[in-house]
Every structure is written in C-alpha cells, then in structure tokens.
PyMOL Python script that loads the backbone (N, CA, C, O; Angstrom):
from pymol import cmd

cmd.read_pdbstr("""\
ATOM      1  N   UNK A   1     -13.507   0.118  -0.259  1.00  0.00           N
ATOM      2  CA  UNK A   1     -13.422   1.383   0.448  1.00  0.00           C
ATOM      3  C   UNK A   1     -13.722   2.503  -0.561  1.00  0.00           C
ATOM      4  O   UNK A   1     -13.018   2.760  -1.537  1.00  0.00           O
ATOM      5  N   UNK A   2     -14.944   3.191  -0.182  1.00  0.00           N
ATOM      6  CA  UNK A   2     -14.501   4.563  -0.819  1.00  0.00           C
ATOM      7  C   UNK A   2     -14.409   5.807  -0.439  1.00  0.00           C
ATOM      8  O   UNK A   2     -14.815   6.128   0.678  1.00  0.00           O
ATOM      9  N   UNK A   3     -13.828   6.780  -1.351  1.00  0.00           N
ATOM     10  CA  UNK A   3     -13.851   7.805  -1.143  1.00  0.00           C
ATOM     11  C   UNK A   3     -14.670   9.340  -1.448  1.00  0.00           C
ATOM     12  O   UNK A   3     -14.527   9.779  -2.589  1.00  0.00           O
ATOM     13  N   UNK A   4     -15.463  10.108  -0.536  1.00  0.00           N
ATOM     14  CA  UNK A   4     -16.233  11.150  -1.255  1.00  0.00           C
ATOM     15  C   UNK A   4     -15.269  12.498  -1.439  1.00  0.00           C
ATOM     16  O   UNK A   4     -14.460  12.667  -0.527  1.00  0.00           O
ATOM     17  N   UNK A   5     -15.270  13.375  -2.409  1.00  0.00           N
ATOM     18  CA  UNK A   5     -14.112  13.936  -2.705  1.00  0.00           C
ATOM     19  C   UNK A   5     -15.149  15.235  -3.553  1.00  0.00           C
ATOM     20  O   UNK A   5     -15.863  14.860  -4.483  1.00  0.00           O
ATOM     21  N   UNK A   6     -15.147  16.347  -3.249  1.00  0.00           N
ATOM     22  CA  UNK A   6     -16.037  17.926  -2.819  1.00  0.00           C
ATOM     23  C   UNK A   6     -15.422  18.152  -4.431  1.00  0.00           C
ATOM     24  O   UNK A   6     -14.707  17.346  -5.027  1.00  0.00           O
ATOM     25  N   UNK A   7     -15.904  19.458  -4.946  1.00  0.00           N
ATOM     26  CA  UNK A   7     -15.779  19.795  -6.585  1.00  0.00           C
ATOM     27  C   UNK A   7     -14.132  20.154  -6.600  1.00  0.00           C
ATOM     28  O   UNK A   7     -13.289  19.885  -7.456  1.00  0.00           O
ATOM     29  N   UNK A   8     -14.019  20.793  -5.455  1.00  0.00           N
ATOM     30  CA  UNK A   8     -12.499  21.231  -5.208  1.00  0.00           C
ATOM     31  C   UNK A   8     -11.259  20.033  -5.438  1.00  0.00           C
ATOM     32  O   UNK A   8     -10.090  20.255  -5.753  1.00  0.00           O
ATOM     33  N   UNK A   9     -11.919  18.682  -5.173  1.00  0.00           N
ATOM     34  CA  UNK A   9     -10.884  17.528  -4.921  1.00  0.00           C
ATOM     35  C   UNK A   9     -10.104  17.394  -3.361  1.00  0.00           C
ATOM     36  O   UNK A   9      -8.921  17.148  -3.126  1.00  0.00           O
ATOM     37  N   UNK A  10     -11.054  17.613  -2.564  1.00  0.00           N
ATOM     38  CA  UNK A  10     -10.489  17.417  -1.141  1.00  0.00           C
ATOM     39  C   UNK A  10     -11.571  16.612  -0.625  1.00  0.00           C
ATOM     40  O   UNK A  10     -12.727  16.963  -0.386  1.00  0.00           O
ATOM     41  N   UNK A  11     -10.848  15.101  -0.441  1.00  0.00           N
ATOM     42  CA  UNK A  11     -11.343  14.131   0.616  1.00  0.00           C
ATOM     43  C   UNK A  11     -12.221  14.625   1.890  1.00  0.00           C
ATOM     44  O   UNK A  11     -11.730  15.319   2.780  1.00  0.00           O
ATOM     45  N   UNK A  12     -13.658  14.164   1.882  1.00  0.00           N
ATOM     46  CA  UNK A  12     -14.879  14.467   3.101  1.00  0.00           C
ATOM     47  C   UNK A  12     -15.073  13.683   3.521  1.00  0.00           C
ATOM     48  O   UNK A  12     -15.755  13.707   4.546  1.00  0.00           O
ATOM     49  N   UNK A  13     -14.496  12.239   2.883  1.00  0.00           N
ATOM     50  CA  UNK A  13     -15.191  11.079   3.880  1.00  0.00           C
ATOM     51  C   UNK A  13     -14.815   9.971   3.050  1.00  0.00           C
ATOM     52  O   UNK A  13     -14.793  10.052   1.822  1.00  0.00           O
ATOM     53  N   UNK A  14     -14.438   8.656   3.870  1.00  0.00           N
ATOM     54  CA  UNK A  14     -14.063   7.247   3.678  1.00  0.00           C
ATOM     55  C   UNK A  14     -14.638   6.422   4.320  1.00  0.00           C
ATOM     56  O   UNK A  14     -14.384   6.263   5.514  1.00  0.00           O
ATOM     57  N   UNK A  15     -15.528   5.722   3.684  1.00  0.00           N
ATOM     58  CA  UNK A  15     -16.248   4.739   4.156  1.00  0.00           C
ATOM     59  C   UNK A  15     -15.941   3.139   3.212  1.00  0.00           C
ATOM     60  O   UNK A  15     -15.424   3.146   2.095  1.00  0.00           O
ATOM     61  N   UNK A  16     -16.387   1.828   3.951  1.00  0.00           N
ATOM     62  CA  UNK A  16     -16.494   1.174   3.361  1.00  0.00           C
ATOM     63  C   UNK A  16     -17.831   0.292   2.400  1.00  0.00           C
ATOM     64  O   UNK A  16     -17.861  -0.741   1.732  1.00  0.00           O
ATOM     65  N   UNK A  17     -19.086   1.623   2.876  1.00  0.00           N
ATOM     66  CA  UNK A  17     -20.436   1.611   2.141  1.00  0.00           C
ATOM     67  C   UNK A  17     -20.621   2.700   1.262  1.00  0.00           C
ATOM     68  O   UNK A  17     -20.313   3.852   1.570  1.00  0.00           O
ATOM     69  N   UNK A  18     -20.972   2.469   0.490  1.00  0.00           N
ATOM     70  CA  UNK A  18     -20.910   3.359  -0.633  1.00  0.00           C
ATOM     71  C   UNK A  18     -22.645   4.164  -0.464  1.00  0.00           C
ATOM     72  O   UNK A  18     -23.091   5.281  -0.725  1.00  0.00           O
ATOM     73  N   UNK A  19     -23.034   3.301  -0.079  1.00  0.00           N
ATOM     74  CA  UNK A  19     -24.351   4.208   0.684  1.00  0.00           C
ATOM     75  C   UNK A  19     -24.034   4.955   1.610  1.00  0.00           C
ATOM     76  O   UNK A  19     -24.298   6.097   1.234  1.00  0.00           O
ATOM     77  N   UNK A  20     -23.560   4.972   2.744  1.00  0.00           N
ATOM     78  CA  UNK A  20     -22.816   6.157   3.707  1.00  0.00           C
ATOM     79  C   UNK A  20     -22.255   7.317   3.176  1.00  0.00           C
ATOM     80  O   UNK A  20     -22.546   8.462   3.522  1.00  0.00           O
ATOM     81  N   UNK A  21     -21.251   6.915   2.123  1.00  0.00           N
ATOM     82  CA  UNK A  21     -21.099   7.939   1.421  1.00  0.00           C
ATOM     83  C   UNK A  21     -21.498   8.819   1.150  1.00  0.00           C
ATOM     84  O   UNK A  21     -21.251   9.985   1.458  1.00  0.00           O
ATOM     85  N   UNK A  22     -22.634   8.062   0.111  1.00  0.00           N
ATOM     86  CA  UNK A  22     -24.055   9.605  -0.333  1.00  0.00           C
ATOM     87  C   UNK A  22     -24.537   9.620   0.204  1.00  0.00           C
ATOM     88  O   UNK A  22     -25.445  10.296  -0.280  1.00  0.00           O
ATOM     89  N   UNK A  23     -25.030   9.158   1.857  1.00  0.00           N
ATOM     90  CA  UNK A  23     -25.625   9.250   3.157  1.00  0.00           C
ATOM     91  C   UNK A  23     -24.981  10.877   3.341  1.00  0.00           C
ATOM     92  O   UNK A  23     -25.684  11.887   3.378  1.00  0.00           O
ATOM     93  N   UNK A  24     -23.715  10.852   3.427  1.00  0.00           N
ATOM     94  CA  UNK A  24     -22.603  12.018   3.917  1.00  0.00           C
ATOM     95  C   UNK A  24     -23.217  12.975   3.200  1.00  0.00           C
ATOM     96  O   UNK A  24     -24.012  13.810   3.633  1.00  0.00           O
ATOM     97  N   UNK A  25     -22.687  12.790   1.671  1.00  0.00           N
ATOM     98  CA  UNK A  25     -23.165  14.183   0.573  1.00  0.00           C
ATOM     99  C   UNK A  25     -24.333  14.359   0.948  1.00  0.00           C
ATOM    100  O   UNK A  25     -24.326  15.459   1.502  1.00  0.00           O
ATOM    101  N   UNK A  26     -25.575  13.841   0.990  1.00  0.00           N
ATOM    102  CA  UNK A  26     -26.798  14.306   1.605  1.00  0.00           C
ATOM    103  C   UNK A  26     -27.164  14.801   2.428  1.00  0.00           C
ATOM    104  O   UNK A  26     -28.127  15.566   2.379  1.00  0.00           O
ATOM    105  N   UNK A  27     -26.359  14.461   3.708  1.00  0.00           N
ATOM    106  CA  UNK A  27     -26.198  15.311   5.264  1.00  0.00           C
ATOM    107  C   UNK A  27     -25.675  16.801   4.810  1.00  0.00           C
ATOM    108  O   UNK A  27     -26.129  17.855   5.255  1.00  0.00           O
ATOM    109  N   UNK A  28     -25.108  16.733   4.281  1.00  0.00           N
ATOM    110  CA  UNK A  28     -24.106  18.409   4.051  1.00  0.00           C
ATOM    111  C   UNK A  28     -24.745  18.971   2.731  1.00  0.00           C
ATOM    112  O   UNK A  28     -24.072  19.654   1.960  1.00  0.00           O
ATOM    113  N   UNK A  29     -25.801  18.727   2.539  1.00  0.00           N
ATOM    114  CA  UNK A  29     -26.269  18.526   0.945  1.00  0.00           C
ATOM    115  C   UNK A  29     -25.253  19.386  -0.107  1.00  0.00           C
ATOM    116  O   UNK A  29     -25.241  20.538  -0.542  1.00  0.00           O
ATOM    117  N   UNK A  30     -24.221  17.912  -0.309  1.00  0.00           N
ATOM    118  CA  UNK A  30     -23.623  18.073  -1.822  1.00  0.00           C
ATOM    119  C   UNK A  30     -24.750  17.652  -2.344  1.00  0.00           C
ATOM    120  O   UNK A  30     -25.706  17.022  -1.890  1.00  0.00           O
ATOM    121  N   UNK A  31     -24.431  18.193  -3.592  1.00  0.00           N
ATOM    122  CA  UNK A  31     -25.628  17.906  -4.637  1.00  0.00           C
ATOM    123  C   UNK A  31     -24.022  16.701  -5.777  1.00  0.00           C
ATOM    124  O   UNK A  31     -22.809  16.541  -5.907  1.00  0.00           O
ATOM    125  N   UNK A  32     -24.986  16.381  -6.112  1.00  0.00           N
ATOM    126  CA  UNK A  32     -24.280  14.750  -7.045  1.00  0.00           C
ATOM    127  C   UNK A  32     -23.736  15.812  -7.975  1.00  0.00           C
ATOM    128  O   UNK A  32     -22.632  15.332  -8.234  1.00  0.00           O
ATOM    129  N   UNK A  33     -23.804  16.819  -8.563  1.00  0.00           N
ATOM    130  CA  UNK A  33     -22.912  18.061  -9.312  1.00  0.00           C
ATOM    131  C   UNK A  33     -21.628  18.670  -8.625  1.00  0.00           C
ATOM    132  O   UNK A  33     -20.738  19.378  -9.097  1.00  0.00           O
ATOM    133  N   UNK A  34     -21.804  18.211  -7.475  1.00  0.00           N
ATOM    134  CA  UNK A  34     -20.538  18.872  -5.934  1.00  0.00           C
ATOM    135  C   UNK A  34     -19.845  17.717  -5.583  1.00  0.00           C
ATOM    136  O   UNK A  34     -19.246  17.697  -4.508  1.00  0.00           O
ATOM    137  N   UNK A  35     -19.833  16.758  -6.318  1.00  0.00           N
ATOM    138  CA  UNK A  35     -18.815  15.500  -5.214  1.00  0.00           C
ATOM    139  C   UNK A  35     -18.491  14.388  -6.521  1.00  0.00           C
ATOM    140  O   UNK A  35     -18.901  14.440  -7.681  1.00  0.00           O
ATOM    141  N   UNK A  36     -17.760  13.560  -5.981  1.00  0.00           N
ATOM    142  CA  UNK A  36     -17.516  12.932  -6.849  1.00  0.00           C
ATOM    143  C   UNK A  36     -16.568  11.698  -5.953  1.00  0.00           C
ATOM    144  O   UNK A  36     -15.500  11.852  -5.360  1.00  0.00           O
ATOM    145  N   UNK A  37     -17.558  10.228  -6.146  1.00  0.00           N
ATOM    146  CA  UNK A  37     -17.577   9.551  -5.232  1.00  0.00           C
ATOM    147  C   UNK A  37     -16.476   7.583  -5.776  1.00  0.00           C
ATOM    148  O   UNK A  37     -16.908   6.582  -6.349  1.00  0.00           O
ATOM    149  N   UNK A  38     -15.405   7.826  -5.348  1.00  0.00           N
ATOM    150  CA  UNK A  38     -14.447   7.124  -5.580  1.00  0.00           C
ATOM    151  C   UNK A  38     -13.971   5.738  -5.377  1.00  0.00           C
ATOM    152  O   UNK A  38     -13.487   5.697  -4.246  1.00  0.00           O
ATOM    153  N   UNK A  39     -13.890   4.627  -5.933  1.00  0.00           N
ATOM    154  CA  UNK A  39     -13.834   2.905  -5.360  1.00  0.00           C
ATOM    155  C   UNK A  39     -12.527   3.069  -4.862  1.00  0.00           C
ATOM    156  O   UNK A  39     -11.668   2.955  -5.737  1.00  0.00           O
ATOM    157  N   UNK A  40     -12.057   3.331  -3.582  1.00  0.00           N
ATOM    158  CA  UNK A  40     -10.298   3.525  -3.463  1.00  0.00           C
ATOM    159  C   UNK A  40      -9.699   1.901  -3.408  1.00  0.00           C
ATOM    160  O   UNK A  40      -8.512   1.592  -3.307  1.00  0.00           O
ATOM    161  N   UNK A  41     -10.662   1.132  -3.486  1.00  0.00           N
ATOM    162  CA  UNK A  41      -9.956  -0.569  -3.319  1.00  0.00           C
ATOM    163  C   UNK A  41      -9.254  -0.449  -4.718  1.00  0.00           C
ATOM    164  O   UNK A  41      -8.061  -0.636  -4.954  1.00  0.00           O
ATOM    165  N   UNK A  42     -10.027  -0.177  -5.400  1.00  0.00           N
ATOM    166  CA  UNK A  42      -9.679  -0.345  -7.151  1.00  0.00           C
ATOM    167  C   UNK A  42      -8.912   0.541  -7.626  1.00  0.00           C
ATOM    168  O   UNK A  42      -8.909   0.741  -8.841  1.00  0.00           O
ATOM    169  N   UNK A  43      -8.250   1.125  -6.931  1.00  0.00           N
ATOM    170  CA  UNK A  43      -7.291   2.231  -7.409  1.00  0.00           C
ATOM    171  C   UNK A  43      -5.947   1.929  -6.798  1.00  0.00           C
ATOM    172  O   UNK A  43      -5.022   2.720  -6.980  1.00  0.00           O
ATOM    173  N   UNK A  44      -5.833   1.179  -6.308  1.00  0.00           N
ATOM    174  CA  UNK A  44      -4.488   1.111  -5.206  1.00  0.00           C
ATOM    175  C   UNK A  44      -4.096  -0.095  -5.890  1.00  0.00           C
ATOM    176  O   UNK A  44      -4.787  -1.079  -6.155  1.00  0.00           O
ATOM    177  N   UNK A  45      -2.788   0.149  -6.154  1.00  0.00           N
ATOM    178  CA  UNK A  45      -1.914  -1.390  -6.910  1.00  0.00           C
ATOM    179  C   UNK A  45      -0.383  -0.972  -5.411  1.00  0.00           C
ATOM    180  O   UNK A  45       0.232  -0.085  -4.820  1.00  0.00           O
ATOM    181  N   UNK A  46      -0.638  -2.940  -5.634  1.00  0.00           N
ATOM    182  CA  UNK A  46       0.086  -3.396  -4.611  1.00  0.00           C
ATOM    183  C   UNK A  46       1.695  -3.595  -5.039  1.00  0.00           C
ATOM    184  O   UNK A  46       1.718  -4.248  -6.082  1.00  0.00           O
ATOM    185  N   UNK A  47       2.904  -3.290  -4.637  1.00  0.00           N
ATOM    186  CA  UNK A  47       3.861  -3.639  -5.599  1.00  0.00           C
ATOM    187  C   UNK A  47       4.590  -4.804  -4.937  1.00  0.00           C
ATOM    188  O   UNK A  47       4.283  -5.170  -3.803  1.00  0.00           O
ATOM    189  N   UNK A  48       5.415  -5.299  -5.543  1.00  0.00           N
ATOM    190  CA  UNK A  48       6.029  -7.051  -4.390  1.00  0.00           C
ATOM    191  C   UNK A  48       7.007  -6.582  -3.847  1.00  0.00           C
ATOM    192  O   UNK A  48       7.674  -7.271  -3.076  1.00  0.00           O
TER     193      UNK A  48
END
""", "prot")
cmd.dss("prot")
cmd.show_as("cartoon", "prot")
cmd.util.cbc("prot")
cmd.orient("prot")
C-alpha cells in the first residue's frame, strides 16, 4: 500500500499501485518536487 503525501505532509491518496499514485500526482500536476510518495506496508509494525 502506498501513500502520496503533498510538500505540506497531508495524505492525497492511498493506493495499492504505486503507478496510480504518480498517475494521481500527475492528474493534479504535483511535480515529483511537491509530493513525496510512501511504501505504508513497510512502515507499519505489527505488535503480539
């Protein structure tokens, strides 16, 4: 899963293609200097 996340740090979009993603930033044209695009699988720890 990831996440696209604007220069500000506010979540625009969660997808589980990482092409959709910059599909998104491209629709709204962020420029790759305006976003900053996140693996949220790999960030999340599970606890028992």
């Amino acid at each position: 899963m990831y996440g696209l996340y604007d220069k500000e740090g506010i979540l625009r979009f969660v997808d589980s293609d990482k092409d959709a993603c910059i599909a998104y930033a491209e629709l709204f044209e962020l420029g790759s200097t305006n976003y900053c695009l996140i693996d949220l699988a790999n960030n999340t720890k599970k606890s028992k």
